[in-house]
LOMI-155450 format. One line per field, with one value per residue: x, z, y of N, C-alpha, C in turn; chain. Coordinates in steps of 0.2 Angstrom, whole numbers, plus 5000, padded with zeros to 4 digits. Atoms other than C-alpha are relative to their C-alpha. Example, Ala and Ser with C-alpha at 12.3 -4.5 7.8 and 13.67 -1.06 7.14 Angstrom:
n_u 5004  4996
n_w 5000  4999
n_v 4994  4994
ca_u 5062  5068
ca_w 5039  5036
ca_v 4978  4995
c_u 5004  4996
c_w 5000  5003
c_v 5006  5005
chain A  A
This chain:
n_u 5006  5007  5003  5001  5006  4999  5002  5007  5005  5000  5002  5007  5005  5002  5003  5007  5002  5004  4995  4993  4997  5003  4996  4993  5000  5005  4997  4996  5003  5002  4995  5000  5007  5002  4997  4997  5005  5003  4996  4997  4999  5001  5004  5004  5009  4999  5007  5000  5003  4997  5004  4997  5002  5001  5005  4996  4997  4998  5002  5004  4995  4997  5005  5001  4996  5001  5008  4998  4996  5004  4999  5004  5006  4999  5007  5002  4999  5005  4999  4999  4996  5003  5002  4997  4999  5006  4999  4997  5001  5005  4997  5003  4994  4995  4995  5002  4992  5001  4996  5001  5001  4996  4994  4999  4996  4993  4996  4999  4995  4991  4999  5002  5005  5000  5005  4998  4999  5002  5001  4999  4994  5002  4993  4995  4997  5002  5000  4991  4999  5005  4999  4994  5002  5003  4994  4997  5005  5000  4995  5000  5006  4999  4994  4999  4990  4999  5002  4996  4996  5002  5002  4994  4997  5003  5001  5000  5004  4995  5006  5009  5000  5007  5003  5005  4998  5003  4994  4996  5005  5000  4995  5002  5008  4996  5002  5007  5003  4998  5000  5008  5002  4996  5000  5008  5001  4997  5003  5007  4998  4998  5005  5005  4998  5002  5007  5004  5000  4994  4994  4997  4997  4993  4994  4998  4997  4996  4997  4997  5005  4997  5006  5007  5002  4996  5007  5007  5000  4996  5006  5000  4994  5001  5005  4997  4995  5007  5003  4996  5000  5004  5000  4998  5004  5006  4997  4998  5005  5006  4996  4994  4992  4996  4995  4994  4992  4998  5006  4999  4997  5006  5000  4997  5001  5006  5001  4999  5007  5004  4998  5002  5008  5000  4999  5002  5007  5000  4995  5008  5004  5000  5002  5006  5002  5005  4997  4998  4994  4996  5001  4999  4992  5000  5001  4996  4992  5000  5001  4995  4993  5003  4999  4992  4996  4998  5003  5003  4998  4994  4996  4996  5003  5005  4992  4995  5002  5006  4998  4996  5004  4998  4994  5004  5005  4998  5004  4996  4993  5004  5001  4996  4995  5001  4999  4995  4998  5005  5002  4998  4997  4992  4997  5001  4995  5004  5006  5000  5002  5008  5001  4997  5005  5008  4997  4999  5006  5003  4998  5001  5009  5003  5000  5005  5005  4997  5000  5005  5007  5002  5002  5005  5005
n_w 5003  4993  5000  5007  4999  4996  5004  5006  4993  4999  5010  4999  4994  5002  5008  4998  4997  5005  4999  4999  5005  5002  4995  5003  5009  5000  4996  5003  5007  4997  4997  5002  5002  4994  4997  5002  5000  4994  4994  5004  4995  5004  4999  5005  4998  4997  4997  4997  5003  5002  4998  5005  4997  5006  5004  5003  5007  4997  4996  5007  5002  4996  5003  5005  5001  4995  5003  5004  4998  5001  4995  4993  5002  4997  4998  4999  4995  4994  5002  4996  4997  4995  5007  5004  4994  5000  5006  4998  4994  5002  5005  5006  5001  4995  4997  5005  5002  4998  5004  4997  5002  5005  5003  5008  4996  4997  5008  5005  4995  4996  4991  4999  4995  4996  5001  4995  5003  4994  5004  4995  5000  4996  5002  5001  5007  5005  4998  5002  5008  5004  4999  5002  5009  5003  4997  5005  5004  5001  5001  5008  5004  4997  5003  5007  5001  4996  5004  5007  4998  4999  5005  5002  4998  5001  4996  5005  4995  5004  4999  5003  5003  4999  4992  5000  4992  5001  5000  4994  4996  5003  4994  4991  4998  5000  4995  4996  5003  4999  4994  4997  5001  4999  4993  4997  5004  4995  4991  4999  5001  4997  4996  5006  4999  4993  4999  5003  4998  5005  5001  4995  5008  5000  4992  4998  5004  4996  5004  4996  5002  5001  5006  4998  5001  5009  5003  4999  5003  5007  5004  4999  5001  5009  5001  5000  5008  5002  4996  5001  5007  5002  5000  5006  5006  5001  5002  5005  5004  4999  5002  5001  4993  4998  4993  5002  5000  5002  4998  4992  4996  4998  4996  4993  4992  4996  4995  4992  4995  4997  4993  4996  4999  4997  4993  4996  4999  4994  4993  4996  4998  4994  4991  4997  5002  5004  5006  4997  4997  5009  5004  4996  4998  5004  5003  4995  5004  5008  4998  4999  5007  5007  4999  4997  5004  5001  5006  5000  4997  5000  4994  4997  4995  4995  4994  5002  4995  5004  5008  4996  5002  5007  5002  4998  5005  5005  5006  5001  5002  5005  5003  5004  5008  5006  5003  5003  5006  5003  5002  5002  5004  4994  5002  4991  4997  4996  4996  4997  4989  4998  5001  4994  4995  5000  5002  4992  4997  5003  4998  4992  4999  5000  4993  4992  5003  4999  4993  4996  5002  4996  5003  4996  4997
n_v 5003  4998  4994  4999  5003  4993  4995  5004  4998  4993  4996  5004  4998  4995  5002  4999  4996  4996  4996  4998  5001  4992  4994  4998  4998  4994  4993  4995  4996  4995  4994  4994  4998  4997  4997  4996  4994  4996  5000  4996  4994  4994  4996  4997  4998  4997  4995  4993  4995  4992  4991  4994  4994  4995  4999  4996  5003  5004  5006  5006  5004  5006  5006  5004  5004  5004  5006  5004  5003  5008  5004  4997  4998  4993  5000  4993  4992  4997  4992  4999  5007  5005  5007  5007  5003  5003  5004  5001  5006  5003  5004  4998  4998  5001  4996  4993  4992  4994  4994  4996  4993  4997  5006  4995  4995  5002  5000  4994  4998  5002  5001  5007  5000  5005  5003  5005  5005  5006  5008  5007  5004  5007  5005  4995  4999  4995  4991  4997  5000  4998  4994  5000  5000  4994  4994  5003  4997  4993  4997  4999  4993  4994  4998  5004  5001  5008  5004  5000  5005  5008  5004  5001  5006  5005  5006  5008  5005  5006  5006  4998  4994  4999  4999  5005  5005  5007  5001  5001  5004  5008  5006  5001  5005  5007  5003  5002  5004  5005  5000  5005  5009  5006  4997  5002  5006  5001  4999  5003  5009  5004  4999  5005  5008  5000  5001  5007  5005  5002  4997  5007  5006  4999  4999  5010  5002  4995  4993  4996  4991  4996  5005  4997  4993  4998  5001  4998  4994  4998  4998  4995  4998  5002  4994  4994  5000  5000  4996  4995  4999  4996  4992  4998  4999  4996  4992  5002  5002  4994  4994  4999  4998  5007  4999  4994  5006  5007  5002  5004  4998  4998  5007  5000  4995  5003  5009  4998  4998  5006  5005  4998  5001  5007  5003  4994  5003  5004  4997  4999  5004  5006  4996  4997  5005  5000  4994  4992  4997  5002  4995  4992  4999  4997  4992  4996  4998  4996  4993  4997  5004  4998  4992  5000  5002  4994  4999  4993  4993  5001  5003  4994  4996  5003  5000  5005  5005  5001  5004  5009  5007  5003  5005  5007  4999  5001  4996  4994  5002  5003  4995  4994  5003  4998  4995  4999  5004  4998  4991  4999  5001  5002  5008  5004  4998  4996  5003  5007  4996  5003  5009  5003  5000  5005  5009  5002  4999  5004  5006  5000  5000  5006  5006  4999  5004  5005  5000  4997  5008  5006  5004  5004  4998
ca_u 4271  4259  4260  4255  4239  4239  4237  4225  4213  4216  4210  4194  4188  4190  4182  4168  4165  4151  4158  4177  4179  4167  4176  4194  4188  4175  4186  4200  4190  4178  4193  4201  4186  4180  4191  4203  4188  4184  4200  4205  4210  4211  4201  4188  4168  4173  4155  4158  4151  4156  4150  4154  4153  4160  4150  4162  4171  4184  4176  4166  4180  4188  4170  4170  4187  4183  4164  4176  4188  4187  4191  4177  4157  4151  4134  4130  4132  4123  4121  4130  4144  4133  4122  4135  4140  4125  4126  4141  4135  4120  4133  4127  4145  4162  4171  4167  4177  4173  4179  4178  4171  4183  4193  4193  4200  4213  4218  4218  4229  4244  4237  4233  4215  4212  4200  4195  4194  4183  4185  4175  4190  4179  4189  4205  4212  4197  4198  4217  4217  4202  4207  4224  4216  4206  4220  4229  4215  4213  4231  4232  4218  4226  4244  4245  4265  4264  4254  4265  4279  4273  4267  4286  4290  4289  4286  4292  4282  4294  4285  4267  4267  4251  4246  4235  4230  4224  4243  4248  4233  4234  4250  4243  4224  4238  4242  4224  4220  4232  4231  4212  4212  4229  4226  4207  4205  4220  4212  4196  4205  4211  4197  4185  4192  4192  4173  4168  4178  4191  4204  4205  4208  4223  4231  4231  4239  4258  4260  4271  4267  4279  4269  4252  4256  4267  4248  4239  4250  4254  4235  4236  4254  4245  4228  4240  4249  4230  4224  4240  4239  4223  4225  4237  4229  4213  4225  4231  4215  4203  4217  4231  4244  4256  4271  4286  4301  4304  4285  4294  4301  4281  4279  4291  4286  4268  4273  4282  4268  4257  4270  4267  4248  4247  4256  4251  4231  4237  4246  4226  4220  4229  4226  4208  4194  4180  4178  4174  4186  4197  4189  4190  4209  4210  4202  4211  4230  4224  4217  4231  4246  4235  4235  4253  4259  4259  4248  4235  4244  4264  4274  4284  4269  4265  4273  4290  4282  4270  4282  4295  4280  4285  4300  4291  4277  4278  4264  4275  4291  4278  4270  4286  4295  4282  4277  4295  4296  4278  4279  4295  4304  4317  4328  4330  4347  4333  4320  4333  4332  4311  4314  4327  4314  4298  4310  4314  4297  4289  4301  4300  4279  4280  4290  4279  4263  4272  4278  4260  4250  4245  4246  4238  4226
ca_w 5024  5039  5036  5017  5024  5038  5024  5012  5029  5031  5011  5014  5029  5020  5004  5014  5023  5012  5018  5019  4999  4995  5008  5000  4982  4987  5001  4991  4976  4987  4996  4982  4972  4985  4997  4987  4982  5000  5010  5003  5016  5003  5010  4997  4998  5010  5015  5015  5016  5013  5021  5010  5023  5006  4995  4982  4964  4973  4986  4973  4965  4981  4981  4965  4965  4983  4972  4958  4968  4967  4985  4992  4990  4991  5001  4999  5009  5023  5029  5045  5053  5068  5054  5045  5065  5065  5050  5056  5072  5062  5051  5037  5034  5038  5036  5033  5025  5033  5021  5030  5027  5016  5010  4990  5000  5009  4992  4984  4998  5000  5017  5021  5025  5039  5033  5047  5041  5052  5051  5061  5069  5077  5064  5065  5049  5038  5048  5047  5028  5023  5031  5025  5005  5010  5018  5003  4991  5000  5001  4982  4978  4991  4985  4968  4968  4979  4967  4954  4963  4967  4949  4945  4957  4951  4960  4954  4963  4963  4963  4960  4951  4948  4968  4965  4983  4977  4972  4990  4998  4987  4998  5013  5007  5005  5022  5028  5017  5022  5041  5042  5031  5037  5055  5058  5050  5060  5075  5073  5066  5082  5094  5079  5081  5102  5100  5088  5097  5083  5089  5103  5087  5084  5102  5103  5087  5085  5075  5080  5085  5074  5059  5066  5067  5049  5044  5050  5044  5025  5017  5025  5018  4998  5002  5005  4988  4982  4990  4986  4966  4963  4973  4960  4946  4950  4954  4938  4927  4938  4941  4931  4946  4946  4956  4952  4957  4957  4961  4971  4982  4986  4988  5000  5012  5011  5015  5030  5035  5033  5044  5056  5056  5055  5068  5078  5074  5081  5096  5102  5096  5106  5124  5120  5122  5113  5096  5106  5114  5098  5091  5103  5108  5089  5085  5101  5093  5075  5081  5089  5076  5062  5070  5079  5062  5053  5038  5039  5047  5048  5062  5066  5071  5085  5103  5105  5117  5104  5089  5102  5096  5079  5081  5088  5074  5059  5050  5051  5044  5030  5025  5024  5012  5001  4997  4995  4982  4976  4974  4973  4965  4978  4976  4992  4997  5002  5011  5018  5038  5036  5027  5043  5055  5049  5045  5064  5070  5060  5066  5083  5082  5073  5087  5101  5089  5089  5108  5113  5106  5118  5111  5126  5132
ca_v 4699  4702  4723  4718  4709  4725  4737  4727  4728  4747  4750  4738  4745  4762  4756  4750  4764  4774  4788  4789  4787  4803  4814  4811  4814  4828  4839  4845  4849  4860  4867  4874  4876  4887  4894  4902  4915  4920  4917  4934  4948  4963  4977  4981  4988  4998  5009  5031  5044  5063  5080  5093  5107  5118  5115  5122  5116  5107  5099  5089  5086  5075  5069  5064  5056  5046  5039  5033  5022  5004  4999  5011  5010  5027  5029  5048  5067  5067  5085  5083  5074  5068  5058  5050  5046  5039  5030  5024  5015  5008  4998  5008  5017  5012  5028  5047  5062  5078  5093  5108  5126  5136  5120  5128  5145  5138  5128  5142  5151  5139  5133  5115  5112  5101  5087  5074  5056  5043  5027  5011  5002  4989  4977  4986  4981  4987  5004  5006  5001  5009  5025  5024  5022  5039  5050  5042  5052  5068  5072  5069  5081  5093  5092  5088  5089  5075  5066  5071  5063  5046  5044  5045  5031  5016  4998  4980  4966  4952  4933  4940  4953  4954  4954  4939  4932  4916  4914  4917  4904  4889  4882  4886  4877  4861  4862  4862  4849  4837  4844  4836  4821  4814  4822  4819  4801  4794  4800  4792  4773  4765  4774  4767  4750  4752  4756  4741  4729  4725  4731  4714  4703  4712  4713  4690  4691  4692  4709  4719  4738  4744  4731  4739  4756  4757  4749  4760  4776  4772  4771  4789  4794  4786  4798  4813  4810  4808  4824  4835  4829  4834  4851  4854  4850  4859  4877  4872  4868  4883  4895  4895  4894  4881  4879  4891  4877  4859  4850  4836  4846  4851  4831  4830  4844  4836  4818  4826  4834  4819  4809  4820  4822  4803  4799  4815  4808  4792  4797  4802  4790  4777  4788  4792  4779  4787  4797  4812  4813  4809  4823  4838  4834  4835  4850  4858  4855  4858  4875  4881  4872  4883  4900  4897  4895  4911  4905  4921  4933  4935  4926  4940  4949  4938  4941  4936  4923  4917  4916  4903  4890  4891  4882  4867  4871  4861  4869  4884  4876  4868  4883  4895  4880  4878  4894  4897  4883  4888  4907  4909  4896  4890  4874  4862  4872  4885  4873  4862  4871  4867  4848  4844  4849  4841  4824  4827  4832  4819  4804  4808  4808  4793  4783  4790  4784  4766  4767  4775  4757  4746  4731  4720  4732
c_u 4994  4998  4996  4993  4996  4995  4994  4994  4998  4992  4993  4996  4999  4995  4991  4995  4996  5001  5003  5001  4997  5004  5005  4998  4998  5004  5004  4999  4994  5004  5004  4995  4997  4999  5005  4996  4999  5005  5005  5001  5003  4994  4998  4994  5001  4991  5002  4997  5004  4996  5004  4997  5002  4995  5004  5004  5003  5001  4997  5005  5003  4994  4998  5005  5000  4996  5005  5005  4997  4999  4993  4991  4996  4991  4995  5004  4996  5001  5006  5004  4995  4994  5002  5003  4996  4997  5006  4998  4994  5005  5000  5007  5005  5005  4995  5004  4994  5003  4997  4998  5007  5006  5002  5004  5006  5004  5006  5007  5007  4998  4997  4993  5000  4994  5001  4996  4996  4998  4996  5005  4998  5005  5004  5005  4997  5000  5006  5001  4996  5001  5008  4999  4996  5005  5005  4997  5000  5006  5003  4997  5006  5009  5001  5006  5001  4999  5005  5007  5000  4997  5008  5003  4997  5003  5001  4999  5004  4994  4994  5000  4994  4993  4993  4999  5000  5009  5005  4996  5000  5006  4998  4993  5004  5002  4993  4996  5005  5000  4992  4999  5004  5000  4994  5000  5004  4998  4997  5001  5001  4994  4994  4999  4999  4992  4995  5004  5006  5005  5001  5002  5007  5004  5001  5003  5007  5006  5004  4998  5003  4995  4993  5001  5003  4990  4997  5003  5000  4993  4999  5004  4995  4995  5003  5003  4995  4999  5004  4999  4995  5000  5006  4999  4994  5003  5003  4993  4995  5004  5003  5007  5001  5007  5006  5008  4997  4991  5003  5001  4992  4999  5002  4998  4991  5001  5003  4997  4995  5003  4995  4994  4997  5000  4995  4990  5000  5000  4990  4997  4999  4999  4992  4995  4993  5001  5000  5002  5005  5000  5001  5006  5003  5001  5005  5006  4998  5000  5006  5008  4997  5002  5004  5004  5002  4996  4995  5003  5008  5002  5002  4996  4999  5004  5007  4998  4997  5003  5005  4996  5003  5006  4999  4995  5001  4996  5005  5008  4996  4996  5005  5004  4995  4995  5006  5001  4993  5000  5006  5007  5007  5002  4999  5007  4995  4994  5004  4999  4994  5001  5004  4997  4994  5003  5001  4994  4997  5002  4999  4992  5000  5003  4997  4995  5003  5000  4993  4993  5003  4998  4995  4997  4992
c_w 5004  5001  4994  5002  5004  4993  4996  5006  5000  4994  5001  5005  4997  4996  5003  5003  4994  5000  4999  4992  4997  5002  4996  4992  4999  5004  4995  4992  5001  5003  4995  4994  5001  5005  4999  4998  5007  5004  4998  5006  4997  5002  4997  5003  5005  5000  5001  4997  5001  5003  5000  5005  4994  4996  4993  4994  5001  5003  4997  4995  5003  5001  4996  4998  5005  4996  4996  5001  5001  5005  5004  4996  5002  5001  5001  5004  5003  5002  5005  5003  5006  4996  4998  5006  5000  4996  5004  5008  4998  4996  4993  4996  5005  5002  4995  4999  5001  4999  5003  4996  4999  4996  4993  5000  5003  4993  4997  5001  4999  5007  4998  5005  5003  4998  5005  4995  5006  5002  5007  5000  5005  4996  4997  4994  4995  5004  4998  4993  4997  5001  4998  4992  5002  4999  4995  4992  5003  5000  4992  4997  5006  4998  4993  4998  5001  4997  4994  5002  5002  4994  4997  5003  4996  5003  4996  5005  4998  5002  4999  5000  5000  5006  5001  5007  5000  4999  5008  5005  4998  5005  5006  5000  5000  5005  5004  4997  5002  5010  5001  4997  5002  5007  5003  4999  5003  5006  5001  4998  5007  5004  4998  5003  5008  4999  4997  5002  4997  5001  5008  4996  5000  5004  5001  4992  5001  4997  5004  5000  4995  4992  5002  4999  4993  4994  4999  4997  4991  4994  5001  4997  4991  5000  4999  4994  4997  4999  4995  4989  4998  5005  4994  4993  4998  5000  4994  4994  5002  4999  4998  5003  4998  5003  4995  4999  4998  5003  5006  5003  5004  5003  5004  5005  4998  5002  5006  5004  5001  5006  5006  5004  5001  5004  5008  5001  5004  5006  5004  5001  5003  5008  4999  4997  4996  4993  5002  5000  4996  4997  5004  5000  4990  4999  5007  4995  4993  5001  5001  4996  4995  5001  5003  4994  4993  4991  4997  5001  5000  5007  5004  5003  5007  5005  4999  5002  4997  4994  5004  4996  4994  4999  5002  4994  4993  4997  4997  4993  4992  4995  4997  4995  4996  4997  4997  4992  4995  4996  4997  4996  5002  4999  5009  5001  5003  5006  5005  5008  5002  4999  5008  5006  4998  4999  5010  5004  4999  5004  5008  5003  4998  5005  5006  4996  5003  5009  5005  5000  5005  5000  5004  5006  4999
c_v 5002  5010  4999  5001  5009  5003  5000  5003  5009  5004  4995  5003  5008  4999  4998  5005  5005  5008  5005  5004  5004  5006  4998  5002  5008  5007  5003  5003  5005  5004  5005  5003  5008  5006  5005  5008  5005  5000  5007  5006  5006  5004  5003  5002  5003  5007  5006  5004  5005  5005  5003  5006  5007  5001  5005  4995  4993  4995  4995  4997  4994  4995  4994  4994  4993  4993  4998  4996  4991  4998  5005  4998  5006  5002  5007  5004  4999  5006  5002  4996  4995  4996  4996  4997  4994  4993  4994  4992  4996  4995  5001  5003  4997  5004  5006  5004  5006  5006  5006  5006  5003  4996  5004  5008  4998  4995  5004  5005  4997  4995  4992  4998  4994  4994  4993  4993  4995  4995  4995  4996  4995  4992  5005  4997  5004  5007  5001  5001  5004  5008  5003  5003  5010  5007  4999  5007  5007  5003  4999  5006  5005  5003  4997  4998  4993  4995  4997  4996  4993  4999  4998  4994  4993  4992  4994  4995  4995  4995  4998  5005  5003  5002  4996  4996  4995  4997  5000  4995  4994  4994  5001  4996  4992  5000  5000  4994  4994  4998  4995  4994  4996  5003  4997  4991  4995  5000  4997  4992  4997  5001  4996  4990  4998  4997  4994  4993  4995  4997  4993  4994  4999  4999  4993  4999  5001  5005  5001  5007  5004  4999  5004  5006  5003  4999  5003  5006  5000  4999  5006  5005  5000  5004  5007  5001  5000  5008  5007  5000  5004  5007  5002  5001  5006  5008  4999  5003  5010  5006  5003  5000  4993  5003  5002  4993  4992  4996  4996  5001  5001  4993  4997  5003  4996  4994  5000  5001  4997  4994  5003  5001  4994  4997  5003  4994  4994  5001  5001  4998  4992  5002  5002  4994  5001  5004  5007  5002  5000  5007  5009  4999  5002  5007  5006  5003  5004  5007  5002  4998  5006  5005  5002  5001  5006  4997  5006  5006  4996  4999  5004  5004  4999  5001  4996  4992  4993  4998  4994  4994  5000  4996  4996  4998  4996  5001  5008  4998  4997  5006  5005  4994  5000  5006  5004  4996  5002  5004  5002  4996  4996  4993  4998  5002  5007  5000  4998  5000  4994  4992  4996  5000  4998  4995  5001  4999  4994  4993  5001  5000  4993  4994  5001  4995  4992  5000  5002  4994  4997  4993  4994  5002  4996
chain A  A  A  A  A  A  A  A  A  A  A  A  A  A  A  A  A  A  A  A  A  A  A  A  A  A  A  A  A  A  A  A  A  A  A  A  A  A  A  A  A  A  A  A  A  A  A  A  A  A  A  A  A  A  A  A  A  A  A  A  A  A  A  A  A  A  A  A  A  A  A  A  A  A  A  A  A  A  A  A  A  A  A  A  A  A  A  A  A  A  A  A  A  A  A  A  A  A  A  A  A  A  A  A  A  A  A  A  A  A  A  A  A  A  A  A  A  A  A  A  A  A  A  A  A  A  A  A  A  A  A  A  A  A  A  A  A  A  A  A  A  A  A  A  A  A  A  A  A  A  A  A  A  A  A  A  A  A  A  A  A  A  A  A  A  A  A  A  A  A  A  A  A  A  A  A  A  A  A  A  A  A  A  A  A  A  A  A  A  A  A  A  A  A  A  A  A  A  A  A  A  A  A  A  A  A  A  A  A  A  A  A  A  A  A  A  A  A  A  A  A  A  A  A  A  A  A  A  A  A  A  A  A  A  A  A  A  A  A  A  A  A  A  A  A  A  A  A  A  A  A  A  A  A  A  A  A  A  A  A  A  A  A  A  A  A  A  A  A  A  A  A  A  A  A  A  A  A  A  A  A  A  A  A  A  A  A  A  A  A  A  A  A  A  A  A  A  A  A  A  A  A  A  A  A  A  A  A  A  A  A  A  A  A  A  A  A  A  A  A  A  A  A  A  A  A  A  A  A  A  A  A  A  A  A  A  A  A  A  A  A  A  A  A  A  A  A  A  A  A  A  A  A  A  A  A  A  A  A  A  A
């Protein structure tokens, strides 16, 4: 009876906060609103120039095929490689092709002209990528066979055929949407209560920690199933994506991953005495929980030293299930590894949380 009251209190104190109950309606329909447009890592607009040291049928031809490509924007010939260098260090260009005197001749011949490619690799993925699509193009125009033989292969995209990225980001913006409003907002409730004074009410009462802290997590756990619908709906309504497999199987791995963030926001915010500090210990874990987790970039790239964390990670284990149930389709004989470890992760945060309240501090 006394968590019922608990939780009534929790839903009041949010309801009057003018605040709380904008941010839970407004975040997840600006994140994916939003995020899915720009969190895109396809290297396109790509800035080249050309210097045509030929000056011949040919060479304008690779010219011409270079400007008509979709991934490049194509900024003129300067006369002279040291120009489009120049270009180059100004940010005006990010890569130049350099076709050399008798390209059209050597053609012509049999032989292989040498054309140099030179890409800024200050961000070395647009350099590698960008220089990859060129040397992609001049070796086409230079060997046409070659071309001729890659038009005959052909490529079956399994899951996303289409190579839509918005279809590979949409489960990773539902662990970022659940890592801050059931992560941050826990963090900020007890330290909240410290600094208004509150939270000495409660300690001469005779809740128990386990009745306080189930109070304090299960308005977070009903936002999370809030948060997660309408992210579904709106990749639904704005993008046409919906989820491949079983949905509840998505509902599961996010109420897991709100255990966790719940408690976890507890946990700091029974050891720290102001919101500050609430908030920087925060933003620390999240940080490194996000980019430990293999949501941007792949796991496997990371040292060995550096993927070890992912087994403790349960953003990681959260991410690769449900894009597996997302994208491609997978039952709970394919997740169940990740559901055993965030049900363990989670249960073991949420009895520190409990154990970590100090009830007559």
């Amino acid at each position: 009876m006394a968590i019922r009251f608990l939780i009534q209190k929790e839903f009041l104190q949010i309801r009057r906060n003018s605040f709380l109950p904008r941010l839970i309606v407004v975040f997840p329909i600006m994140v994916m609103c939003v995020l899915p447009w720009v969190m895109n890592q396809e290297v396109k607009n790509i800035k080249v120039e050309v210097v045509d040291n030929d000056r011949s049928t040919l060479s304008q031809q690779l010219v011409h095929r270079i400007e008509a490509s979709n991934y490049f924007i194509f900024k003129g010939q300067p006369s002279t490689y040291r120009a489009a260098l120049a270009d180059i260090e100004k940010s005006d260009a990010d890569a130049v092709v350099v076709i050399p005197r008798g390209y059209s001749r050597q053609l012509q011949t049999g032989h292989r002209p040498q054309v140099l490619v030179a890409a800024n690799a200050v961000n070395g993925t647009k350099g590698s990528i960008g220089g990859a699509y060129l040397s992609q193009i001049v070796t086409a125009h230079a060997q046409p066979n070659v071309r001729a033989v890659g038009e005959r292969i052909s490529t079956l995209y399994l899951y996303n055929k289409h190579q839509n990225y918005k279809v590979f980001m949409i489960p990773a913006l539902l662990a970022i949407v659940i890592m801050l409003m059931c992560g941050f907002l826990p963090a900020l409730n007890i330290v909240g209560e410290k600094e208004a004074g509150t939270i000495e009410q409660i300690n001469v009462t005779p809740v128990s920690k386990w009745a306080f802290i189930f109070a304090k997590l299960i308005p977070y756990w009903l936002i999370a199933l809030f948060v997660i619908t309408a992210c579904l709906l709106l990749s639904w309504l704005v993008y046409g994506i919906t989820c491949q497999g079983n949905t509840l199987l998505v509902y599961l791995l996010a109420m897991l991953l709100a255990l966790f963030f719940s408690s976890f926001g507890l946990i700091v915010s029974n050891y720290s005495d102001t919101m500050q500090q609430a908030i920087f210990v925060m933003w620390f874990f999240v940080v490194m929980l996000l980019l430990l987790s293999g949501l941007f970039t792949p796991a496997r790239s990371m040292p060995f030293w550096a993927y070890l964390t992912t087994y403790v990670n349960p953003m990681h284990y959260f991410i690769d299930a449900v894009r597996t149930v997302f994208i491609r389709g997978g039952g709970f004989g394919n997740i169940a590894h990740q559901i055993a470890a965030l049900t363990g992760i989670g249960a073991v945060m949420g009895c520190w949380a409990v154990m970590s309240y100090r009830k007559n501090s």
